[in-house]
C-alpha positions in Angstrom: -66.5 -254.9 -49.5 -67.3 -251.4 -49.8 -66.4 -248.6 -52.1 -64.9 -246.9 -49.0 -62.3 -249.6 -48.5 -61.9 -250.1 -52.5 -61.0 -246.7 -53.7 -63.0 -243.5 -53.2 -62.1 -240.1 -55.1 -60.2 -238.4 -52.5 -61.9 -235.1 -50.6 -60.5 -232.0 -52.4 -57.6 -230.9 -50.5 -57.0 -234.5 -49.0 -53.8 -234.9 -51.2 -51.9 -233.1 -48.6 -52.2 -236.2 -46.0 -49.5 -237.8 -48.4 -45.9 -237.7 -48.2 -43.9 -238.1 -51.6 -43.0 -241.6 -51.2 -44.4 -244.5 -50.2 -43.8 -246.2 -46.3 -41.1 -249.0 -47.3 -38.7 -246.3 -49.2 -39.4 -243.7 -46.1 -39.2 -246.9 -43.7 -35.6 -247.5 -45.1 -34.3 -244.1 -44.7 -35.4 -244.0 -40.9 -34.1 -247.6 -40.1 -30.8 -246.3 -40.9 -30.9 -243.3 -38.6 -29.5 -244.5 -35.7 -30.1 -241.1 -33.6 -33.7 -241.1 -34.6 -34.2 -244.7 -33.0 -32.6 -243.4 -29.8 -35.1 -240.8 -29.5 -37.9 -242.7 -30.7 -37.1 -245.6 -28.2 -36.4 -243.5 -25.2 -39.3 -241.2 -25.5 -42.0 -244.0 -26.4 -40.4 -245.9 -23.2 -41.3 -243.2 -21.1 -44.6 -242.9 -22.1 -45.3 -246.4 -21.6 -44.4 -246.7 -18.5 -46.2 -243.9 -17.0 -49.4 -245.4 -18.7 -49.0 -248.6 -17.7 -49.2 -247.3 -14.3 -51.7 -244.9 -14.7 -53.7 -247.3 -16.0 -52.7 -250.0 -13.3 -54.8 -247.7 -10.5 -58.1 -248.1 -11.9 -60.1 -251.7 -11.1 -62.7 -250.6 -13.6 -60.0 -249.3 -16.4 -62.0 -252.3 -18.6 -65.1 -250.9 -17.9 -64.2 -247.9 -19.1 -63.0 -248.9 -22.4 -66.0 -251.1 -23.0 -68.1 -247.8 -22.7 -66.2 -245.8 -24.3 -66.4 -248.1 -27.1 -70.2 -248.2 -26.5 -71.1 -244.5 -26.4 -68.5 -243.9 -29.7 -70.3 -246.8 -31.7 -74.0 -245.3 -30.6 -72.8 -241.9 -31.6 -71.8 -243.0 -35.1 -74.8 -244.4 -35.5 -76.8 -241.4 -35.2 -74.5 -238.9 -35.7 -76.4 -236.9 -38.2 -78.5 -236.0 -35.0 -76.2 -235.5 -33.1 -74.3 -233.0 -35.3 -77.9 -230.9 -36.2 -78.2 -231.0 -32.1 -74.8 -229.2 -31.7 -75.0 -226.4 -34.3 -78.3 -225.6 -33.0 -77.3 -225.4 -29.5 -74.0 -223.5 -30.7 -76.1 -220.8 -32.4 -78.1 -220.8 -30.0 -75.5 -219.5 -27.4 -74.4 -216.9 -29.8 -71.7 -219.0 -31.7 -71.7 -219.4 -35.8 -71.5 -222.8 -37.2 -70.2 -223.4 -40.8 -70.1 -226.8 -42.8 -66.8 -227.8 -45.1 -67.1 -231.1 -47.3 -63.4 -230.6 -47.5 -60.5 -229.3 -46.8 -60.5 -226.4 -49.5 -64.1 -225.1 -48.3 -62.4 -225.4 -44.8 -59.3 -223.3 -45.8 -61.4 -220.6 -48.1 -63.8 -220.4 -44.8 -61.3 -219.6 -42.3 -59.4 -217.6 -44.4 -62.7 -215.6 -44.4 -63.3 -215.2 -40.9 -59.6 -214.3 -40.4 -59.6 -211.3 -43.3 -62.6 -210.2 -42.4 -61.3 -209.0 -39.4 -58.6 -207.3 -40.5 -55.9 -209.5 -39.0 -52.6 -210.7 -40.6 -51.3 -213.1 -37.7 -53.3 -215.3 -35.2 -52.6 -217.7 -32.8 -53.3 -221.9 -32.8 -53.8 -224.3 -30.3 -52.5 -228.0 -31.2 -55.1 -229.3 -33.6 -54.6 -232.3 -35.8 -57.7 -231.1 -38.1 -56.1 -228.1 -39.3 -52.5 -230.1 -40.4 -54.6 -232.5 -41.8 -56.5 -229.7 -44.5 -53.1 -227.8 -44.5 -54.2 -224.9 -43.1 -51.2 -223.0 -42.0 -50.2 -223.2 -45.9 -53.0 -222.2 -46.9 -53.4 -219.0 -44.3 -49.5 -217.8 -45.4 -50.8 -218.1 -49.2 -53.5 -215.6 -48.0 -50.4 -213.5 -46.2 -51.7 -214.6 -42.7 -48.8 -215.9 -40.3 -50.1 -218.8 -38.0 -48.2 -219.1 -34.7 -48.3 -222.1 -33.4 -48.5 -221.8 -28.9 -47.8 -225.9 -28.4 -44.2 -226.3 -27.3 -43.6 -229.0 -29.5 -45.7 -227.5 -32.7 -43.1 -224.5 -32.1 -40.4 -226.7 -32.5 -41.7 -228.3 -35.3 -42.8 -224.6 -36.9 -39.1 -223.4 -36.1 -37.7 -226.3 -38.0 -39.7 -226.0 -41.1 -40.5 -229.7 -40.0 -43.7 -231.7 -40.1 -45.2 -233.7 -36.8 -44.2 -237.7 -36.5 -46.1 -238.2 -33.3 -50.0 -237.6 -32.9 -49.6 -236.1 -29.0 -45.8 -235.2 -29.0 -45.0 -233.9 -32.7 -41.1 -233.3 -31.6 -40.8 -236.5 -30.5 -38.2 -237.2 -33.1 -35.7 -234.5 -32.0 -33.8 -234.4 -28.4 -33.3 -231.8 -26.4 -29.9 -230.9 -27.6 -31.8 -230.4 -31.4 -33.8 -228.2 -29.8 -31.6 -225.8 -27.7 -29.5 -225.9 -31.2 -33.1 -224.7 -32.8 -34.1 -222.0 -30.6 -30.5 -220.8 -30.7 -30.7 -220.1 -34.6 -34.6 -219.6 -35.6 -36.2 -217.9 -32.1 -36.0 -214.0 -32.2 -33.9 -212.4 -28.7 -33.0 -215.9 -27.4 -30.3 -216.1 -24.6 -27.1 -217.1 -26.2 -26.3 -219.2 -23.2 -29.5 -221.1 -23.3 -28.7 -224.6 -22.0 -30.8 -227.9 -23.3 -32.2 -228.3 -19.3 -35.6 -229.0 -20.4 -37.1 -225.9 -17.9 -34.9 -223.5 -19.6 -35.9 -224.3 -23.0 -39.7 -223.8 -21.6 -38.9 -220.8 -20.4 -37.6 -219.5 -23.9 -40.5 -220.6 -25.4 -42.8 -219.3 -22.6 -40.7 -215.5 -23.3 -41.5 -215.6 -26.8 -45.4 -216.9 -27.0 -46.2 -214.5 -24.0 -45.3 -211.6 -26.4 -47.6 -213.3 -29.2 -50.4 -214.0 -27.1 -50.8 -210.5 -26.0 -51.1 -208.7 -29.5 -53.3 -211.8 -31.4 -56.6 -211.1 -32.0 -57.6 -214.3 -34.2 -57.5 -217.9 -32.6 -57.4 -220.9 -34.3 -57.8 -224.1 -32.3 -59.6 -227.7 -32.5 -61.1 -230.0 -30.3 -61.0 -233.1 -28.2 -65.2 -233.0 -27.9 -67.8 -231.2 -28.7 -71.1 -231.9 -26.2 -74.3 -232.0 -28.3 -76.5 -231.7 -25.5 -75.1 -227.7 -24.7 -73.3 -226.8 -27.8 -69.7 -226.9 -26.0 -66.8 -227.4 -27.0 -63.8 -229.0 -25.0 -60.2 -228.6 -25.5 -57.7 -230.8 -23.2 -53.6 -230.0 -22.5 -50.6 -229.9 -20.6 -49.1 -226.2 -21.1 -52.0 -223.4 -20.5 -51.1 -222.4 -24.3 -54.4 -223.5 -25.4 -56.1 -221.8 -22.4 -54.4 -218.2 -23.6 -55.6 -218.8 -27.0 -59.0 -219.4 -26.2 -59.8 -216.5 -23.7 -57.8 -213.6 -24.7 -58.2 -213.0 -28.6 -61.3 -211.4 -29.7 -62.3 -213.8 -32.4 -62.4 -217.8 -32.3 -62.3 -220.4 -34.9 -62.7 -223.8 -34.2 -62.0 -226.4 -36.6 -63.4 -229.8 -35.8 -63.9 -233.4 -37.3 -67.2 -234.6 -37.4 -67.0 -237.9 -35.5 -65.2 -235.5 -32.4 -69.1 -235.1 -31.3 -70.6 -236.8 -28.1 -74.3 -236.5 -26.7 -74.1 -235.3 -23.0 -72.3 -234.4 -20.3 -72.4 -238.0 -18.9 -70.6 -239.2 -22.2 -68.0 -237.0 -21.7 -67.2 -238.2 -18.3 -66.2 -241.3 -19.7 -63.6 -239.7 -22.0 -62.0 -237.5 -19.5 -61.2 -240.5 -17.9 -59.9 -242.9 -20.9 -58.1 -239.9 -22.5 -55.4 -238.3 -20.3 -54.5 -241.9 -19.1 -53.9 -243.6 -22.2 -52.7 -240.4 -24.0 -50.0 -239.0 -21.4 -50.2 -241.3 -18.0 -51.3 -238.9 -16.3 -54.6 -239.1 -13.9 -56.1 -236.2 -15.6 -54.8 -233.4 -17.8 -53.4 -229.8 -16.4 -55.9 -227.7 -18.4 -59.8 -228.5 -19.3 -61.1 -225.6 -21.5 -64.7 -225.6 -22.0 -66.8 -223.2 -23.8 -70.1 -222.7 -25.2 -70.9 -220.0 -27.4 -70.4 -216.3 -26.8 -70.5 -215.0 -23.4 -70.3 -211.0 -23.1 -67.5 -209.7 -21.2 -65.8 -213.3 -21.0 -63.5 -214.8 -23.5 -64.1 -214.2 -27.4 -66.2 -211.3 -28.7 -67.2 -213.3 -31.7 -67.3 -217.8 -31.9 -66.8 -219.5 -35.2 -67.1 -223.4 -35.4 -65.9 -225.3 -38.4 -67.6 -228.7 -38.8 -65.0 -231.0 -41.3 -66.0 -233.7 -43.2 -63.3 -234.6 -45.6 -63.7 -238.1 -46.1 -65.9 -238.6 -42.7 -68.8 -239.2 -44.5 -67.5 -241.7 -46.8 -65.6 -244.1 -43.5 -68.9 -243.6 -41.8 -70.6 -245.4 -44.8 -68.7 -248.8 -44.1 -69.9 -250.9 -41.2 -67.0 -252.5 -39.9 -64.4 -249.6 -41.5 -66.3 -246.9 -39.7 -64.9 -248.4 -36.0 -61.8 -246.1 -37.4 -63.5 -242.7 -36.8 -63.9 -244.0 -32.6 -60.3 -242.9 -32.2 -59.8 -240.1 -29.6 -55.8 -239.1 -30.5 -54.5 -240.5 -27.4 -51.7 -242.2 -29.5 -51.4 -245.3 -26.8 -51.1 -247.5 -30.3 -48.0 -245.7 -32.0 -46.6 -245.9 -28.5 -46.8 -249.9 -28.1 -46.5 -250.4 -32.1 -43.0 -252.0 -32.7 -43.2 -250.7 -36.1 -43.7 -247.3 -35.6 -40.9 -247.3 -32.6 -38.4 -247.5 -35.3 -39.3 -246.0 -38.2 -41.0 -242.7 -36.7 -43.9 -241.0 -38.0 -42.4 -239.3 -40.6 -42.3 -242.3 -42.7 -46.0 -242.6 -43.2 -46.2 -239.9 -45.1 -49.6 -238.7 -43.2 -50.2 -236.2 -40.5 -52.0 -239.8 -38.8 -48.8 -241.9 -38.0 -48.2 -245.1 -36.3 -51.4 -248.0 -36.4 -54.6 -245.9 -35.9 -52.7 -244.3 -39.0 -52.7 -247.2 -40.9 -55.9 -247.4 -41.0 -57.3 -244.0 -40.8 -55.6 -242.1 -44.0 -57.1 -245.1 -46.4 -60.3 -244.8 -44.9 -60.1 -240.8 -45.5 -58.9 -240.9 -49.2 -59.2 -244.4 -50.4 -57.3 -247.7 -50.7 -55.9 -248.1 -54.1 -54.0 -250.3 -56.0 -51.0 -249.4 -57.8 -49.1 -246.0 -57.3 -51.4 -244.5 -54.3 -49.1 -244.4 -51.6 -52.4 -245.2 -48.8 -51.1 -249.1 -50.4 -48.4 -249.5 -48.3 -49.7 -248.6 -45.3 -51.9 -251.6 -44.0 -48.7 -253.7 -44.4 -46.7 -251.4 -41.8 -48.0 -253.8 -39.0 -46.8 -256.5 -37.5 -50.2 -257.3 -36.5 -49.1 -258.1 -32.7 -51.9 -256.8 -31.5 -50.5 -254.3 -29.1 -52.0 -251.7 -30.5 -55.9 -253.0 -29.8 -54.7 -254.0 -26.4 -54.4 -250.2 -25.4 -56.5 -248.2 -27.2 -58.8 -246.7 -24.8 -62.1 -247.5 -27.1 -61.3 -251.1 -28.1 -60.9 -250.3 -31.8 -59.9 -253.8 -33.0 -57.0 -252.0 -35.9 -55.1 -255.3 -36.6 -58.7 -256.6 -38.0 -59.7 -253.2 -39.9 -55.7 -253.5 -41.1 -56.3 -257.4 -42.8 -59.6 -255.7 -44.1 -57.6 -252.8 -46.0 -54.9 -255.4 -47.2 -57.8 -257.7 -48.8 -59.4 -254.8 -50.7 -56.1 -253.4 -51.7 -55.2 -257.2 -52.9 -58.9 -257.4 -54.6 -58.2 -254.0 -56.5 -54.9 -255.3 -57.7 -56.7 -258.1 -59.3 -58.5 -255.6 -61.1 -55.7 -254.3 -62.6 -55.1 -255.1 -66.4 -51.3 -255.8 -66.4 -50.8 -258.4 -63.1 -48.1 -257.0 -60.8 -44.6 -259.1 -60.0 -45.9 -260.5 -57.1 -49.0 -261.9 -58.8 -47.0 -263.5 -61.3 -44.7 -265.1 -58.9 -47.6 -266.4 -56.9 -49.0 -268.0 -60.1 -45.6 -269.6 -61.2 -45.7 -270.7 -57.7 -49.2 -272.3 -57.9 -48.2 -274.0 -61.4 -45.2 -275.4 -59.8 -46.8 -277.1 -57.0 -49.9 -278.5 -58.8 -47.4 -281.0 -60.1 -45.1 -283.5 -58.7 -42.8 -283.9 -61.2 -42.4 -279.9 -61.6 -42.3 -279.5 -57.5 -39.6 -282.4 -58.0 -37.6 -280.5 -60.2 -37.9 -277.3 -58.3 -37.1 -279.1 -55.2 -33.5 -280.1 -56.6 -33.0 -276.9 -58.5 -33.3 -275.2 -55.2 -30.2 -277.2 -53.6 -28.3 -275.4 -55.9 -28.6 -273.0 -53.4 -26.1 -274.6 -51.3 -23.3 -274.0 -53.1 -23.4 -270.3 -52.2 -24.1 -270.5 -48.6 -21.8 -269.4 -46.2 -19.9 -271.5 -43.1 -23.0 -270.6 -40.7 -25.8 -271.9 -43.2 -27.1 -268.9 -44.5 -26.7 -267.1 -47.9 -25.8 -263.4 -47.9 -26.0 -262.6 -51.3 -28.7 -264.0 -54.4 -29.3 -262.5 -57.7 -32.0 -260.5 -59.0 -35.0 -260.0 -58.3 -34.1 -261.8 -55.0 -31.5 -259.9 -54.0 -34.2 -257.7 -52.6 -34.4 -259.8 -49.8 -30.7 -260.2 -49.2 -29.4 -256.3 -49.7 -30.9 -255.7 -45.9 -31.1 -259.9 -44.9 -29.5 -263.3 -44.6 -31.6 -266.1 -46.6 -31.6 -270.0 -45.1 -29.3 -272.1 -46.9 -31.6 -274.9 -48.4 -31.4 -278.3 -46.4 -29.0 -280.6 -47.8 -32.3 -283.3 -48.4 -35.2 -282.6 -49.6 -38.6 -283.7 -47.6 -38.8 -286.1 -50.4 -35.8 -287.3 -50.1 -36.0 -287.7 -46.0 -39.1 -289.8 -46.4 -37.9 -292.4 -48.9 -35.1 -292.6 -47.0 -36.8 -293.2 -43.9 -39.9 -294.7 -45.0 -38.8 -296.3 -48.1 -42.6 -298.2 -49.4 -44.1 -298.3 -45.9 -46.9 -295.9 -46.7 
């Protein structure tokens, strides 16, 4: 096991990825609203369905994924080359590449580009990179405002709220939230404003028109970047990220590492796997591609941001890297039971739902003990769903078992055992004897004197009444196994 999947120092800045609690006390808390299930169920319904037959036209959809898989797992294995490649070929077409190891050198360095201009406001296309450093923070620190242009980053901006969904951030609110939202936090709304969906996209389409055309700064990320030319590629549904990558005078780009692929022929693949598995759809509304700096066309002045920010460190493990082949399409929170009813929110990450799981320990570490990134390999079922539709085969219910071994072989590491260590061993001294698994055996039919009518026990003292404050626990048989066997077999064996 690698140090990757055992506990690395976190990047600087990566702290941010957290939430304040850990999954199971965030878990609770969204189990119990009943509103937020509603949403979660109906909107994740949708989307299946539309994938499912999306998906359902192509004969070769299996193809596909088996080369997308391919061309992600070659490209990790050189990416160093790959990465060299691009910023020479960006440069070279007039564009200036920078290098952060984190997300603080990516913050200070865009801060940068954005002062230097003189600006106090830019605009941002949907990128998961920059929420994942914390940039907008850190820009209003500097007294820059960030606007964000994606319908549902607006709503989340508007509602001082943070995304649960890795394509539709708002997928936790309805559309009577939202109408209620725009009514009270978006400046010269229509009173009247009704919760019709095409109403509430055209009072968000009023007020970013209005931003668009007085922004000089851009901030966006990116789907790909094509080594081969130095382009970069940024795929959606609205035109939002169109506007804010031809009409301000200066572009940043901030982009992970492992978003690079070789050629043009690579990205083919993707353009198919991505809008399919991400939103049904047979391909997305708007393809932006650029390459550099063309005069007279688009952005007076190019900046890409390469991030590392824990990269480096996933790229190091063998089996753990397979994590960094995720394009965002978000097919697995989609199918993942788990994350259907508890929400994004309660991972605590900007990188909900299964890929999740497995992607925020593999940035900042799995750790035993207080680290939140603990909790999240056990927020799986392990059904499998979630390998089933991911567009690049990554196998997460595997990579998931891997991050609840190391977190289990760090515990044992620890110099005061934890509770469920020493149950485990009480359990193990118990049942190396007979006469002690005897004993325990009719002890445990004690149990029966508290069970209810329907054979199950509501209620159990501590520390077991952890299992039944939210569950009902059997009612132990009235025999034991023991006791079934010398009844029925008496000597005969």
């Amino acid at each position: 096991m690698t140090a990757t999947f055992l506990g690395i120092p976190a990047p600087a800045g990566v702290g941010q990825l957290r939430g304040d609690r850990p999954f199971p006390a965030a878990a609770r808390d969204a189990l119990a609203d009943s509103q937020l299930r509603r949403n979660l169920g109906h909107a994740t319904g949708v989307i299946r369905t539309k994938r499912a037959a999306a998906v359902g036209e192509l004969d070769d959809w299996e193809q596909l994924r088996l080369a997308g898989e391919a061309i992600k797992r070659a490209t990790m294995a050189r990416l160093d080359d790959h990465l060299v490649r691009l910023e020479a070929e960006v440069s070279a077409r007039g564009g200036t590449v920078h290098w952060a190891r984190d997300a603080n050198e990516a913050n200070a360095i865009v801060t940068g580009l954005v002062q230097a201009t003189g600006a106090t406001e830019l605009v941002k296309v949907k990128s998961m990179a920059t929420q994942e450093i914390g940039l907008n923070a850190a820009l209003a620190d500097a007294g820059i405002i960030a606007h964000e242009t994606d319908l549902a980053e607006l709503i989340i901006q508007l509602g001082d709220d943070v995304p649960s969904h890795i394509l539709v951030p708002a997928i936790h609110r309805n559309r009577a939230e939202i109408r209620e939202l725009f009514g009270r936090k978006m400046p010269g709304v229509d009173p009247s404003l009704t919760a019709e969906p095409r109403r509430l996209a055209m009072a968000a389409r009023a007020h970013l028109r209005r931003t668009f055309l007085r922004a000089r700064v851009a901030v966006s990320g990116a789907n790909f970047a094509v080594a081969d030319t130095g382009a970069l590629v940024v795929v959606e549904s609205e035109g939002n990220g169109r506007m804010c990558l031809t009409l301000p005078e200066t572009l940043i780009t901030v982009m992970g590492i492992e978003k690079v692929v070789p050629s043009w022929r690579d990205l083919e693949v993707f353009l198919q796997l991505l809008p399919r598995s991400s939103t049904g759809e047979r391909m997305n509304p708007y393809t932006s591609i650029w390459t550099g700096v063309t005069p007279g066309d688009g952005p007076r002045s190019f900046h890409l941001v390469l991030l590392d920010n824990g990269r480096t460190a996933a790229l190091g493990d063998a089996v753990g890297r397979d994590a960094l082949h995720c394009i965002r399409c978000s097919a697995c929170l989609n199918v993942c039971p788990v994350y259907e009813r508890v929400g994004g929110h309660a991972y605590g990450s900007i990188y909900p739902g299964p890929i999740g799981a497995v992607l925020s320990p593999q940035l900042t570490g799995i750790h035993a003990g207080s680290d939140d990134n603990a909790s999240l390999p056990y927020a799986s079922s392990l059904c499998g769903a979630c390998y089933d539709v991911c567009p690049v085969r990554i196998d997460i219910p595997s990579l998931l078992v891997r991050l609840r071994t190391a977190h289990v072989d760090a515990a044992r590491a620890r110099p005061l055992p934890t509770a469920e260590a020493l149950t485990m061993a009480a359990a193990a001294w118990v049942m190396s004897s007979p006469t002690r698994f005897a004993a325990a055996e009719t002890a445990s039919r004690l149990g029966r004197l508290g069970g209810r009518a329907s054979g199950r026990l509501s209620s159990l003292p501590p520390p077991l009444s952890a299992w039944t404050s939210s569950r009902d626990a059997p009612r132990p048989p009235e025999e034991t196994f023991r006791q079934w066997w010398s009844r029925t077999r008496g000597n005969s064996a």
